[in-house]
VEXDREN-2710 file (C-alpha; in Angstrom, 1 decimal):
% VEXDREN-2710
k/r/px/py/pz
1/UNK/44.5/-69.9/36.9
2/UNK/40.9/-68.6/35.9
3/UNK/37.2/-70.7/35.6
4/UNK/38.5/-71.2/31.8
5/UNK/41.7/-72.9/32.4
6/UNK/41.1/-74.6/36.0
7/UNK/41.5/-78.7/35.5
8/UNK/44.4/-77.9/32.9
9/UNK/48.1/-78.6/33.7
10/UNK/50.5/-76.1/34.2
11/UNK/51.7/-76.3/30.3
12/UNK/48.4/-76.0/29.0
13/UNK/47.5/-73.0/31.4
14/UNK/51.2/-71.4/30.0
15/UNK/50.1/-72.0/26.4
16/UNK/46.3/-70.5/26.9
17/UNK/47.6/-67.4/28.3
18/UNK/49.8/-67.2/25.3
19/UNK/47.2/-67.2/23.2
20/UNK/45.1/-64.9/25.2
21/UNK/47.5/-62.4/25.2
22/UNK/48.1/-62.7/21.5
23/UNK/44.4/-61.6/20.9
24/UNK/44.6/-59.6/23.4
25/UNK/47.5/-57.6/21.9
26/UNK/46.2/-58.0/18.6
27/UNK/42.5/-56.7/19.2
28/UNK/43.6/-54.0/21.2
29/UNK/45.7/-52.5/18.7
30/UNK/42.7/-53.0/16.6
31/UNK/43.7/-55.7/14.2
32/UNK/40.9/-58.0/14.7
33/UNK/37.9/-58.8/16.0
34/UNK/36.6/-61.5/18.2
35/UNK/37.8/-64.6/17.7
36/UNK/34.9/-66.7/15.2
37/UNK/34.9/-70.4/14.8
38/UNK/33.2/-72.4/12.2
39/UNK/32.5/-75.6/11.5
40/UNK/30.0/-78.4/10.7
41/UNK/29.9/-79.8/14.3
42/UNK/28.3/-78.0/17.2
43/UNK/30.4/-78.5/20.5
44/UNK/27.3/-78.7/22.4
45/UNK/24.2/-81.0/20.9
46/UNK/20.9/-80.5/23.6
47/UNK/18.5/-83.7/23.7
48/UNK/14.8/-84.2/25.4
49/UNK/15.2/-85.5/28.9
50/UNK/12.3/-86.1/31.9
51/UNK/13.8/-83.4/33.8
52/UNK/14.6/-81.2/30.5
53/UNK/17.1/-80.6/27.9
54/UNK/20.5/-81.9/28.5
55/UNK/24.0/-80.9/26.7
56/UNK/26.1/-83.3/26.0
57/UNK/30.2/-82.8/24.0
58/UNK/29.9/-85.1/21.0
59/UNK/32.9/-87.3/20.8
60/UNK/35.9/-86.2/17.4
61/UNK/38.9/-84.7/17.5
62/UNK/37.7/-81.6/16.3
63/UNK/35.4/-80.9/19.3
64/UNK/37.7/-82.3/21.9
65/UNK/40.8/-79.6/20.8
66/UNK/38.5/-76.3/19.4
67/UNK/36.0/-76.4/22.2
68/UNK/38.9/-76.2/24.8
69/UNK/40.1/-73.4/22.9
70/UNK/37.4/-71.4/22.5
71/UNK/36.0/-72.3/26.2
72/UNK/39.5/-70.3/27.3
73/UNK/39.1/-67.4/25.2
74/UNK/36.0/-66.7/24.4
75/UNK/34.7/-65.5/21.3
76/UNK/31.2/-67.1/18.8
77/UNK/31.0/-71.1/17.7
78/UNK/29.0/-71.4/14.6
79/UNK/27.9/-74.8/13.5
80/UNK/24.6/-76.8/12.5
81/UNK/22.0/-77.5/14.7
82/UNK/21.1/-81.6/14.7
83/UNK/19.9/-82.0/18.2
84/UNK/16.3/-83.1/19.0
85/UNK/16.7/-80.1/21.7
86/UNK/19.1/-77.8/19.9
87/UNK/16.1/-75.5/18.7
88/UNK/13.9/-74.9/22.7
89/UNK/17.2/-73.9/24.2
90/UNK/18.0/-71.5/21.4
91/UNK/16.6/-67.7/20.4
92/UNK/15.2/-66.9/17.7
93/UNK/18.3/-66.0/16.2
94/UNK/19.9/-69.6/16.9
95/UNK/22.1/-68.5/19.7
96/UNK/22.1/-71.1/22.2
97/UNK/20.9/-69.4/25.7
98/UNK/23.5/-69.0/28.3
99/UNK/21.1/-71.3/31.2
100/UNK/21.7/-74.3/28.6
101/UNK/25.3/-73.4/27.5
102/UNK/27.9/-74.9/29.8
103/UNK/31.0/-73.2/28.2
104/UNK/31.7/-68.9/28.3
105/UNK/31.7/-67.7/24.7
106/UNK/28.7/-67.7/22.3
107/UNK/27.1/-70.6/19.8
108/UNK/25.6/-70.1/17.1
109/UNK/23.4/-72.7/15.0
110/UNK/22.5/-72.9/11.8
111/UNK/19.1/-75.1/11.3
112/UNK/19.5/-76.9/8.0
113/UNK/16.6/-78.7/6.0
114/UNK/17.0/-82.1/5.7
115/UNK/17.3/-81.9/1.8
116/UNK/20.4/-79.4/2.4
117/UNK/21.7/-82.4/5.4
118/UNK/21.2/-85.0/2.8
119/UNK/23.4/-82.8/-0.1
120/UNK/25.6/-81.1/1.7
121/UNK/26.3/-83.8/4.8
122/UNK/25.6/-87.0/3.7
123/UNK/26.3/-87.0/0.7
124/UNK/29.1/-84.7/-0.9
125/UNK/30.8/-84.5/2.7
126/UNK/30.8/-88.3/3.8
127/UNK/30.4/-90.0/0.4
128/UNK/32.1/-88.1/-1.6
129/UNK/35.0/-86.0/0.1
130/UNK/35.4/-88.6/3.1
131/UNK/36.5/-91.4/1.3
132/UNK/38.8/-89.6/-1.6
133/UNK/40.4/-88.3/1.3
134/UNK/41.1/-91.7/2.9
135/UNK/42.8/-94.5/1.4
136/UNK/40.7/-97.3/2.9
137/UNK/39.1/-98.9/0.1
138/UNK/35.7/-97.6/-0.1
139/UNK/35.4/-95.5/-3.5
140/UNK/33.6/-91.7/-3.6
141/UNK/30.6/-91.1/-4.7
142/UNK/29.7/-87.9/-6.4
143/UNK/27.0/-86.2/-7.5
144/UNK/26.5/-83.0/-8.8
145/UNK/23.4/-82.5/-7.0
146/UNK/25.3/-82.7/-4.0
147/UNK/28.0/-80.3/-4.9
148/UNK/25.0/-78.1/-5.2
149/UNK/24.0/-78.2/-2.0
150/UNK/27.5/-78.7/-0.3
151/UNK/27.9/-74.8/-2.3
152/UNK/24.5/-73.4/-0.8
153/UNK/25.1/-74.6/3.2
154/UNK/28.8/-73.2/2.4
155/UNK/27.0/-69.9/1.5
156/UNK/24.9/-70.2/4.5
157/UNK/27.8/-70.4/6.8
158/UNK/29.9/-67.7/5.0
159/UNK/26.8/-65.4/5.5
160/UNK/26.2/-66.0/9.1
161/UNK/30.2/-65.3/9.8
162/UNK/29.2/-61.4/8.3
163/UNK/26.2/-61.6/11.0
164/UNK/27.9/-62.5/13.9
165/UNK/31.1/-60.4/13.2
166/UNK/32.0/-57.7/15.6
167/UNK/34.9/-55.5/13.9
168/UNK/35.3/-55.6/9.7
169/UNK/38.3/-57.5/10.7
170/UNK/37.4/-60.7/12.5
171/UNK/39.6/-63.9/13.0
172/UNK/37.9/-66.5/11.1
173/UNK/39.1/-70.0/11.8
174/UNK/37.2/-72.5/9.5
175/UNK/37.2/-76.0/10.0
176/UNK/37.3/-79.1/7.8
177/UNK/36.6/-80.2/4.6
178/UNK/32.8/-79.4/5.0
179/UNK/33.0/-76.0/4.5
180/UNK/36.1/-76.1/1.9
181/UNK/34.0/-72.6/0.0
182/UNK/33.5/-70.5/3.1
183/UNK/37.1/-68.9/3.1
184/UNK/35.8/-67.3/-0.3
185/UNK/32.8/-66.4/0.5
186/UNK/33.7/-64.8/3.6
187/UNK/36.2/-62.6/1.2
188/UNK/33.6/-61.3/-0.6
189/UNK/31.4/-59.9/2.4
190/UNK/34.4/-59.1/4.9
191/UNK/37.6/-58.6/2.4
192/UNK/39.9/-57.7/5.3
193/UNK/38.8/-60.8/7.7
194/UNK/42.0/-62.8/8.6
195/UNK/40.7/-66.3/7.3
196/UNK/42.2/-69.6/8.4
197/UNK/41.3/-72.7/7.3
198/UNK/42.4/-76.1/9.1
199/UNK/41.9/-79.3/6.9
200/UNK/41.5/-81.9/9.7
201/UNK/41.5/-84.9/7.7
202/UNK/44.5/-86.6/5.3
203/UNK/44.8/-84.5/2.1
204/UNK/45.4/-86.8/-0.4
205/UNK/48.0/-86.9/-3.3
206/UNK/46.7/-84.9/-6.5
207/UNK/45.9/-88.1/-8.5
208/UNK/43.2/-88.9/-6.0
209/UNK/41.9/-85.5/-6.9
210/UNK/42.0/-86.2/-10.9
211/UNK/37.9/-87.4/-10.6
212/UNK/36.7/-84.8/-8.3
213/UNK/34.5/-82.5/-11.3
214/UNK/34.7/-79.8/-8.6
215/UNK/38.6/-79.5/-7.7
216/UNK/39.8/-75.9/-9.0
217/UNK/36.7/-74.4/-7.4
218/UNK/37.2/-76.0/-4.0
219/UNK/40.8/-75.5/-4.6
220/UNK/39.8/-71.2/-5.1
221/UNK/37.5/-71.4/-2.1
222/UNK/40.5/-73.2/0.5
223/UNK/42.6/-70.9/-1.2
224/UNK/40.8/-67.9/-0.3
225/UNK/42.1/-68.0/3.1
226/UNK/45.2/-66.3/4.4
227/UNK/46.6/-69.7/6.0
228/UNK/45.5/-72.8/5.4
229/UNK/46.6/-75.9/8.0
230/UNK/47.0/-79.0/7.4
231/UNK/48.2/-82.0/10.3
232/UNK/51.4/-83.6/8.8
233/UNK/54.2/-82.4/6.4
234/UNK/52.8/-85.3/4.0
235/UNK/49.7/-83.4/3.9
236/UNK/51.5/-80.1/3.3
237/UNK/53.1/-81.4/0.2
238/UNK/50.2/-82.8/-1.2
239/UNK/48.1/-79.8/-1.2
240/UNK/51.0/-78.0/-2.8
241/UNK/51.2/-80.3/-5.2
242/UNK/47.7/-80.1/-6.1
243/UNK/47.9/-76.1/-5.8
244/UNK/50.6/-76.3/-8.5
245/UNK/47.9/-78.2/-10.8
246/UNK/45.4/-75.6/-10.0
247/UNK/44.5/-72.8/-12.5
248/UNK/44.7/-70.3/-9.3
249/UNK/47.1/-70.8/-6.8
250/UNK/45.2/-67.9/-4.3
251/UNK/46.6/-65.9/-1.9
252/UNK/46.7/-68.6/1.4
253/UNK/50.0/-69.3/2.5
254/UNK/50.3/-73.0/4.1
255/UNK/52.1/-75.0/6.5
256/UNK/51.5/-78.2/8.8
257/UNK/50.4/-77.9/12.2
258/UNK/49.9/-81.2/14.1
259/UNK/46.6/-80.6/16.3
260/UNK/46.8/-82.2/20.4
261/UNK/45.2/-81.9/23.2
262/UNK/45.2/-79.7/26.5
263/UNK/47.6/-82.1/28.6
264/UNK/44.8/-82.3/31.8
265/UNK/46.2/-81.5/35.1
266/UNK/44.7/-85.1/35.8
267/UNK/47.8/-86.3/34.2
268/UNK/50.0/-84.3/36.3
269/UNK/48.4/-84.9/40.0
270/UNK/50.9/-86.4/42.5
271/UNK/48.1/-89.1/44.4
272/UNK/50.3/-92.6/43.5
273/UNK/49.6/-93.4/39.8
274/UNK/49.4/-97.1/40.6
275/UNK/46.3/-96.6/43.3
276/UNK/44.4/-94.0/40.1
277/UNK/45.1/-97.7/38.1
278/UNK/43.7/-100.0/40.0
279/UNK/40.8/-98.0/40.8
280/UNK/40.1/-97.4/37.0
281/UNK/40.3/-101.0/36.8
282/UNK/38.0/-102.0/39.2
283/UNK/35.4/-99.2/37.6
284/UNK/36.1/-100.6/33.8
285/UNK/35.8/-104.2/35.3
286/UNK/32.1/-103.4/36.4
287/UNK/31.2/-101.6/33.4
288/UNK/32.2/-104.0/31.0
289/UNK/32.3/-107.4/32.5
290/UNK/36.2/-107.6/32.3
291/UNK/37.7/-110.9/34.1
292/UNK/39.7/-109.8/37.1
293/UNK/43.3/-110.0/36.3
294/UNK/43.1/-110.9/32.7
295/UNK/45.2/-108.4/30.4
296/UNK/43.3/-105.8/28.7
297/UNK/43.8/-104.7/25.0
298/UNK/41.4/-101.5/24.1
299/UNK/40.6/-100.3/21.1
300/UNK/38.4/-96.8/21.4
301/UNK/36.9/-95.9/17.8
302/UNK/34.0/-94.0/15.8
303/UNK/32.5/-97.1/13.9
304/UNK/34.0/-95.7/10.7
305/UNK/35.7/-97.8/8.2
306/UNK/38.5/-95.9/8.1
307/UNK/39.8/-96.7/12.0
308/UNK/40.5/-100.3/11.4
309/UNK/38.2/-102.0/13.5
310/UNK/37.4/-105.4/11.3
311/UNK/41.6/-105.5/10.9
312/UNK/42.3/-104.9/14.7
313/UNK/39.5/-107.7/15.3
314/UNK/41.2/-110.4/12.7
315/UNK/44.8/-110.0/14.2
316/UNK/43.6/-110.1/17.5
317/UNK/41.9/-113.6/16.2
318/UNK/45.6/-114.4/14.6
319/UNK/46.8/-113.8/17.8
320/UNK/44.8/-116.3/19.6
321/UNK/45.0/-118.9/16.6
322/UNK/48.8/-118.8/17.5
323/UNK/49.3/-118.3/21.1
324/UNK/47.1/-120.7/22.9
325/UNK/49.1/-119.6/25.7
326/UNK/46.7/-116.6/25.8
327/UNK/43.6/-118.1/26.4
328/UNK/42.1/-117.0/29.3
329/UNK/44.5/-114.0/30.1
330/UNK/44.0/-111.8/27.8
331/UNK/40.5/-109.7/26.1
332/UNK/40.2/-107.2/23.8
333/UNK/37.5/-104.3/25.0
334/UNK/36.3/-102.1/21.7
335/UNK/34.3/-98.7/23.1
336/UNK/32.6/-97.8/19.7
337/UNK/31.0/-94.6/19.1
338/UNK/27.8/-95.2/16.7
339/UNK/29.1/-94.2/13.0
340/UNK/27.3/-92.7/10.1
341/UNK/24.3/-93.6/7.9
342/UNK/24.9/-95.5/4.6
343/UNK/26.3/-98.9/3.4
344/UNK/29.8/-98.6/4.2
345/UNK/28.7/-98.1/7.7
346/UNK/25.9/-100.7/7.6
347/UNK/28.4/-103.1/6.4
348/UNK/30.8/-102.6/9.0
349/UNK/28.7/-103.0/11.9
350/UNK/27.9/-105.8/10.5
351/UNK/31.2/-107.4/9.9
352/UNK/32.5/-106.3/13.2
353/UNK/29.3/-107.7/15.1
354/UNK/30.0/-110.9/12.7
355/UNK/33.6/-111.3/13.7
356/UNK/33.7/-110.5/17.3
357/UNK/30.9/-113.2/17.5
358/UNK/33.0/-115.6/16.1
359/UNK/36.0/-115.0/17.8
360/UNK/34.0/-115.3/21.0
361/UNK/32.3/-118.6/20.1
362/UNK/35.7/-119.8/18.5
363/UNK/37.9/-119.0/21.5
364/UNK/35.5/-118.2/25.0
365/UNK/34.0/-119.8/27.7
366/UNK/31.6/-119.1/30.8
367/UNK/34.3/-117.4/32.5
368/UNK/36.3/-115.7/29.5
369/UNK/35.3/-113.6/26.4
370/UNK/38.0/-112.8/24.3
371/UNK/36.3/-109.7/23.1
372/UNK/34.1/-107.3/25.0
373/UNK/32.2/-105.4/22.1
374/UNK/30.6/-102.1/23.1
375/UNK/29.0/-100.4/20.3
376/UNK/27.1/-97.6/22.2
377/UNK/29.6/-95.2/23.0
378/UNK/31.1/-94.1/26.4
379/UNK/31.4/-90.6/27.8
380/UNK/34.8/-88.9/28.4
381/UNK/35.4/-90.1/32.4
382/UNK/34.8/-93.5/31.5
383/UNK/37.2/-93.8/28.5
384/UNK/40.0/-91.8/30.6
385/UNK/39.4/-95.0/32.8
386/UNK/40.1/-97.5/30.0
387/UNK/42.8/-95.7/29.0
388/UNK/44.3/-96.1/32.6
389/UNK/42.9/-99.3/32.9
390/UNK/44.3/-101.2/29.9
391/UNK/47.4/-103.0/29.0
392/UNK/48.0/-101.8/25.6
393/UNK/45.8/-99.0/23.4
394/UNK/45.2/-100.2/19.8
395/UNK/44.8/-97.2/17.6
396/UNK/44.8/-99.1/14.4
397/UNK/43.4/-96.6/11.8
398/UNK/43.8/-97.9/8.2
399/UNK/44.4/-93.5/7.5
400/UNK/43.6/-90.7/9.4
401/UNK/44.4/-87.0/9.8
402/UNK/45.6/-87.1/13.5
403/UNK/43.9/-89.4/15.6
404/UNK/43.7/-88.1/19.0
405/UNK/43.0/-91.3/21.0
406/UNK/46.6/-91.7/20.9
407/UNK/47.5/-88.6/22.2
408/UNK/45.0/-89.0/25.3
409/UNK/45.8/-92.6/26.5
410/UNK/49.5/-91.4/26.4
411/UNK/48.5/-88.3/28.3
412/UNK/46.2/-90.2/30.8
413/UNK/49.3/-92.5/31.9
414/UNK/51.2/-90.7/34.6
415/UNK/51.7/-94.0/35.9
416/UNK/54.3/-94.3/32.6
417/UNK/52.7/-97.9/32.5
418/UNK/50.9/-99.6/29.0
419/UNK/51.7/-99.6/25.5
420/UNK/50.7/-98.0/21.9
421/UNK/50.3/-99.5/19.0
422/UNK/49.5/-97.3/16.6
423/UNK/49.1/-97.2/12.8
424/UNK/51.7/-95.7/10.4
425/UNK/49.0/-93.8/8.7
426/UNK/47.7/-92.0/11.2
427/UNK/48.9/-88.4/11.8
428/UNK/50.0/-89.1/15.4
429/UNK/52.9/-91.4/14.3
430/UNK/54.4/-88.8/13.0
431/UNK/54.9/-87.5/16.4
432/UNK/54.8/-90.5/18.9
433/UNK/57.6/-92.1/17.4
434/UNK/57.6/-94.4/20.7
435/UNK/55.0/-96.2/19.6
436/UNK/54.8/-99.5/18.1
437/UNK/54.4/-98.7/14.6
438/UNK/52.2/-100.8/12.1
439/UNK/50.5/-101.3/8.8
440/UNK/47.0/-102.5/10.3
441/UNK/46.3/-104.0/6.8
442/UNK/48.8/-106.7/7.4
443/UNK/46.9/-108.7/9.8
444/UNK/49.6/-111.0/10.7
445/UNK/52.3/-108.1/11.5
446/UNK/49.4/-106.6/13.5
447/UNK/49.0/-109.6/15.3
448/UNK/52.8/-109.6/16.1
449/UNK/53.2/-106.5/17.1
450/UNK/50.3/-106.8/19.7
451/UNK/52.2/-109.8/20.8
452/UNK/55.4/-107.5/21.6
453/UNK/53.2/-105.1/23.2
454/UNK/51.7/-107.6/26.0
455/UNK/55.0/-108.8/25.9
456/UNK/57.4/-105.3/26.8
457/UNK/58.9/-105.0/30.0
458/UNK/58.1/-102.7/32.7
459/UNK/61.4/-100.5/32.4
460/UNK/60.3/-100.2/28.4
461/UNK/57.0/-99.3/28.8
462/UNK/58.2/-96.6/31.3
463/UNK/61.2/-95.1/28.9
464/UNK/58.8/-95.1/25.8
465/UNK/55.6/-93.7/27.8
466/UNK/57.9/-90.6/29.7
467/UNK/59.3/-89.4/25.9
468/UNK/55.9/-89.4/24.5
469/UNK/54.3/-87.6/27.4
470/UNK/57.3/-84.9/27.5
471/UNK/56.1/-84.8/23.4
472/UNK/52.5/-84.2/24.3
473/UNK/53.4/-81.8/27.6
474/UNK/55.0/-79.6/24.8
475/UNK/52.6/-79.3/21.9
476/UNK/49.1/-78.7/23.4
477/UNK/46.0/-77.5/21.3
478/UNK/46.8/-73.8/22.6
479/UNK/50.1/-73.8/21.3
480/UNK/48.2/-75.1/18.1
481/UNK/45.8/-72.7/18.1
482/UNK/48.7/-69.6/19.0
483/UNK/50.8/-70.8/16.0
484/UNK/48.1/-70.7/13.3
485/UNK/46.4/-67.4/14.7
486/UNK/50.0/-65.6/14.6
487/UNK/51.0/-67.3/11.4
488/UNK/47.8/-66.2/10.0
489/UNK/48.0/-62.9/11.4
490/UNK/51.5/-63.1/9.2
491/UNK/49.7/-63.9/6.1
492/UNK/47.7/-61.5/6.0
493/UNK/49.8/-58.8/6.6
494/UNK/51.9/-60.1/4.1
495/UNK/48.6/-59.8/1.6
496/UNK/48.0/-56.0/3.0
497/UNK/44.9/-57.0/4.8
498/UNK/46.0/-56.5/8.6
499/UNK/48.9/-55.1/10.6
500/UNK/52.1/-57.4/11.3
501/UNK/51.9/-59.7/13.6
502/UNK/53.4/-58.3/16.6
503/UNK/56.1/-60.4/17.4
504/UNK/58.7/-61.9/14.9
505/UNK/58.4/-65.0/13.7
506/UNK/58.7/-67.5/10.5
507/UNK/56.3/-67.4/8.2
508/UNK/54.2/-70.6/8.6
509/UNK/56.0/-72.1/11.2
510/UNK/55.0/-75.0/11.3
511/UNK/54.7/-77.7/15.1
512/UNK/58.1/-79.6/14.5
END
C-alpha cells in the first residue's frame, strides 16, 4: 500500500492497482496519455482564513468517488474556479500550486465571468437541465441565452483539455450534464482522444426531452464520445431511446455503470464495532444536542428539492401524529448542506424551516425536540459519526442518479447494526436491495416504513447490513473507474482511434 491508497481497505487497494496497472499497460504501449478529468466542480475550493488560504473537499457524489480516483493515479483535474481563494493559490495559468494542493496529480481551473456562471451554471445547468432530468415537480426553465453560454463555457473546457494534454491520445473522462458539448469539441482538436462521458444524474425518458429546443445537438456532443455511462439500466434505455429519435446516433457506445465509493479501511478495523458506536454517539450528542438514549433517525442531504426533505419531514410528523408512544424516544437529526440560488431553493428552505418548526412546537418539550435541524453542513468525520451514530439513515430522494449517502452509512457500519430506508428512485436501490424500499411521495407509506425500521430486530438489521456491505466491498469507485476506462479503451478501438484494449472483455460491460 502506497501514500495514495493508505486509509483504504484491502478491496479498494485490490481495485486501484487494477486500475493502475491498466494505464500503466495502456500508456506504456503508447495508447494514451495521462489520465484527464473534467468537470464543472473543482475537488479542492481554497477560502480566506487569518492564518491563510484553506482547502476544503466540497460535499457530492461526484467529488467524493473521482477525487479518490484521481488522488490514486494521478493525472490533471480541470474544473471552474469559484473559491474566494481559488485564484492567490493558483499560477498564472490556473494550476493550483502544489503547497495549497493536498492531493498528487494536477488541477486545473478555469476562471469564469459571472455572466458566463449566470448562463452556463445557473441557469441552463440548474434551471433548465436539472429539473428535466428529475421528476420532482419543479418545471425547466429555458432560455436560449443560456444555451448560448452553456455552448461557450463548453468550448472553454474542450479547449483547455487540448492545453493540458500530454500525448495526441489522452484519456478524457468528462463529467455530467454540464459539459454535455465537450466530447465533440474535444474531437475536433484531439480526433484520436479516447473520450468518455459519465452522465451522473437520472436520464430521463425521451418525452421529457420533447421541449428541450437544443436536444439533437446535445445529443451530437454526448454522442461524440467513445463510451458514454450512465448509473442504472433504466437510464441506459432511456438514452437509447432518445438516441433512436436522434437525427445522429454518433459513434459512443453505452452501458450502465453504477458509481460507489472506496469501501474505507475504517470500515474494516477489528477495535469492537460497538465501543466505535458509542463513541460516535457521545460526539453526535454534543454536536447536536441529541437526548441521551433517545433513538436517532438521520437524514444527510444537499438542500435540493429533489432529495425529499419537506416529504421525509411530513412522514416523520405522520409518524408522531400516530404513535404517541414515540414521544420522547425518538428525533430526527437533518445535516443539510446549503443548496443553490433561485426560488425552488428559496422555497424549500423555507418550507423545511416552516415544518420542522412546527413539528417541534407541535410535539417537543424542554427536554425533547423531535427534530434537530442543521442547515449549515458538516464535514466528512463528523457525518461518518452520524452515520454510526444513528438508528436508521433516511435517504428519501424524490429521484436521483445514485445517491451515495446510502452507500456510505452502509459502509460505515461494521458494527452490522441500523437500518436504510431508501427511496425507489434513487439509483442505489437498484443495488441495496436490503433496504427498505419506498415511494417518499406517499407520506403515509413513508411514515410506515420508518416505523418498521425503529421497529427491526437486531438479528435483521445484522443479516440485511452484512449482504449490503458484501455489495459495496465488491463494487468500489476503482472498479468503476477500471470498467469504463477499459470499456472505453474498447470503443475506441472498435472506432479505429486506439489499439485494443489489452485484455478481453465484453463490450460495455456493464457493474451487474
Amino acid at each position: 500500500m502506497n501514500g495514495r491508497t493508505a486509509g483504504l481497505s484491502a478491496d479498494a487497494v485490490r481495485d486501484a492497482a487494477g486500475l493502475t496497472r491498466l494505464l500503466g499497460r495502456l500508456g506504456g504501449a503508447g495508447d494514451c496519455g495521462d489520465l484527464i478529468v473534467v468537470s464543472n466542480r473543482a475537488p479542492w475550493i481554497h477560502s480566506h482564513t487569518s492564518t491563510g488560504p484553506v482547502a476544503r473537499r466540497p460535499a457530492g457524489g461526484l467529488v467524493t468517488a473521482l477525487e479518490t480516483v484521481l488522488a490514486a493515479q494521478g493525472g490533471c483535474w480541470i474544473a471552474h474556479g469559484s473559491g474566494e481563494a481559488d485564484r492567490i493559490t493558483s499560477d498564472s495559468q490556473g494550476h493550483v500550486l502544489a503547497r495549497h494542493l493536498p492531493s498528487p496529480y494536477r488541477l486545473r481551473r478555469l476562471w469564469l465571468s459571472d455572466e458566463e456562471v449566470d448562463g452556463h451554471y445557473h441557469g441552463m445547468a440548474n434551471e433548465g437541465l436539472w429539473p428535466l432530468c428529475h421528476d420532482a415537480g419543479v418545471a425547466p426553465v429555458l432560455r436560449g441565452a443560456d444555451w448560448r453560454r452553456y455552448r461557450e463555457v463548453n468550448r472553454r473546457f474542450a479547449d483547455a483539455v487540448a492545453d493540458e494534454a500530454r500525448s495526441e491520445r489522452p484519456v478524457v473522462l468528462v463529467q455530467d450534464y454540464h459539459l454535455a458539448l465537450v466530447p465533440r469539441m474535444i474531437r475536433e482538436r484531439l480526433p484520436q482522444a479516447i473520450v468518455i462521458a459519465f452522465w451522473h444524474i437520472p436520464f430521463p425518458p425521451p418525452q421529457a426531452w420533447l421541449g428541450f429546443p437544443w436536444r439533437e445537438e446535445l445529443m451530437a456532443g454526448l454522442l461524440s464520445s467513445d463510451l458514454v455511462g450512465v448509473q442504472t439500466a433504466a437510464d441506459l434505455a432511456h438514452l437509447g431511446a432518445l438516441r433512436a429519435m436522434s437525427a445522429s446516433s454518433g459513434r459512443a457506445a453505452a452501458g450502465a455503470y453504477p458509481i460507489s465509493i472506496a469501501w474505507p479501511e475504517a470500515a474494516e478495523r477489528t477495535a469492537p464495532p460497538a465501543a466505535s458506536r458509542d463513541a460516535a454517539r457521545r460526539l453526535v450528542e454534543g454536536r447536536f444536542g441529541v437526548p441521551p438514549r433517545v433513538r436517532l433517525l438521520l437524514g444527510v442531504d444537499r438542500l435540493d428539492y429533489t432529495k425529499g426533505i419537506a416529504e421525509r419531514l411530513q412522514a416523520f410528523e405522520c409518524l408522531l401524529e400516530r404513535r404517541p408512544d414515540l414521544h420522547g424516544r425518538v428525533s430526527l437529526l437533518q445535516v443539510t448542506a446549503p443548496g443553490r440560488a433561485g426560488p425552488a431553493y428559496r422555497w424549500l428552505e423555507h418550507t423545511v424551516r416552516t415544518v420542522a418548526m412546527r413539528i417541534n412546537a407541535r410535539f417537543g418539550d424542554a427536554a425533547w425536540r423531535p427534530v434537530l435541524l442543521h442547515l449549515d453542513g458538516a464535514d466528512a468525520a463528523t457525518v461518518a459519526d452520524c452515520y454510526r451514530a444513528c438508528d436508521v439513515c433516511l435517504v428519501t430522494s424524490l429521484h436521483d442518479g445514485m445517491n451515495l449517502v446510502a452507500k456510505e452509512f452502509v459502509a460505515a457500519r461494521a458494527d452490522l447494526r441500523g437500518a436504510l430506508v431508501l427511496g425507489r428512485r434513487a439509483g442505489a436501490a437498484a443495488e441495496l436491495r436490503q433496504a427498505l424500499a419506498v415511494d417518499p411521495r406517499d407520506i403515509g407509506a413513508l411514515a410506515a416504513t420508518i416505523a418498521a425500521a425503529l421497529a427491526m430486530p437486531r438479528h435483521e438489521q445484522a443479516l440485511r447490513m452484512a449482504a449490503m456491505r458484501a455489495v459495496l466491498r465488491r463494487r468500489t469507485v476503482f472498479g468503476w473507474a477500471g470498467r469504463l476506462l477499459e470499456d472505453g479503451m474498447r470503443a475506441a478501438a472498435a472506432c479505429g482511434t486506439a489499439a485494443p484494449a489489452p485484455r478481453a472483455v465484453p463490450l460495455l460491460e456493464a457493474a451487474a
